[in-house]
C-alpha positions as CSV (number, residue, x, y, z in Angstrom):
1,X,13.8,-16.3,37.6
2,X,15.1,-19.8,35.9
3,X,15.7,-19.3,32.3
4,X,14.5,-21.6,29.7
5,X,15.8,-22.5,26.4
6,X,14.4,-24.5,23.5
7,X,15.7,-26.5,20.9
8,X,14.9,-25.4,16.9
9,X,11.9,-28.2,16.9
10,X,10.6,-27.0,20.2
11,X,10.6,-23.1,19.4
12,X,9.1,-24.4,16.0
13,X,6.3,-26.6,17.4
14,X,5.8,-23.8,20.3
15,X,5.5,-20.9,17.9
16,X,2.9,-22.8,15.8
17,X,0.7,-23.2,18.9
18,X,0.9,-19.6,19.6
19,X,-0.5,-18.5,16.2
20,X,-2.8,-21.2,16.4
21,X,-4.4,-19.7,19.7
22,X,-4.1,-16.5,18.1
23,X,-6.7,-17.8,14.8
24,X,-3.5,-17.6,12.6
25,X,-2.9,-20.0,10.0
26,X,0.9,-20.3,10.7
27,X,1.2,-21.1,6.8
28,X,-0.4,-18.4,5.6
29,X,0.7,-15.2,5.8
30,X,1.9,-12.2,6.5
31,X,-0.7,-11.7,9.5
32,X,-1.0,-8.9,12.1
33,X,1.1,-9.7,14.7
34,X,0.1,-6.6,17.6
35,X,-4.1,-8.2,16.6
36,X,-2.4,-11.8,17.5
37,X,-0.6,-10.3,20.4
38,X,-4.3,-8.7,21.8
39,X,-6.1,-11.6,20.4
40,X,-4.0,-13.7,23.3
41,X,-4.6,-10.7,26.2
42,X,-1.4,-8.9,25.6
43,X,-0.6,-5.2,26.1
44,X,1.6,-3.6,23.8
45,X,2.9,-0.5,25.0
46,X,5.4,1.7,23.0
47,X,8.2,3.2,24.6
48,X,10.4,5.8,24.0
49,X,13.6,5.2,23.5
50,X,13.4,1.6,25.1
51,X,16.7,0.8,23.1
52,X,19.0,2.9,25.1
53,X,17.6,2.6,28.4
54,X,17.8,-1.4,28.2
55,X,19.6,-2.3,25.8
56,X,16.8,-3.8,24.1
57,X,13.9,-3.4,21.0
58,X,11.1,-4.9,22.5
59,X,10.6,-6.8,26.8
60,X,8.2,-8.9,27.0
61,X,7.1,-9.0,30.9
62,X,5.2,-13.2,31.2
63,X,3.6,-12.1,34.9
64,X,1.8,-8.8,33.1
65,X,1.3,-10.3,29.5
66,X,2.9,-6.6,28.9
67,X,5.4,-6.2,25.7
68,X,7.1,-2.9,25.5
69,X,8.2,-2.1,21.7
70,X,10.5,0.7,21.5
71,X,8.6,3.7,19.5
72,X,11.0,3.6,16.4
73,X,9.6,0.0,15.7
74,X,6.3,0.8,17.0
């Protein structure tokens, strides 16, 4: 899988598309971000001790829509 990588103006501009599809007003907040995430047809799933296993808080699998949140940030 080819890894991509954006610039500070690109992750901005992209970020504020993404909360717009989700019916967030990027300057207003704070919003419910796991409502935004289902708004947009993701699953969040908790998982225990995700950390540990991977090395990581939170995956985020594109081909699923699937983000797995370890259970001490869930």
């Amino acid at each position: 899988m080819k890894e991509h990588t954006l610039n500070y103006d690109q992750l901005n501009e992209t970020s504020k598309l993404i909360l717009k599809a989700g019916g967030i007003n990027p300057s207003k907040g704070p919003f419910d971000i796991d409502r935004m995430a289902e708004t947009l047809g993701f699953e969040i799933i908790p998982v225990e001790d995700l950390k540990h296993r991977v090395y990581r808080e939170a995956y985020l699998d594109p081909r699923t829509k699937t983000v797995y949140v370890d259970t001490v940030l869930y």
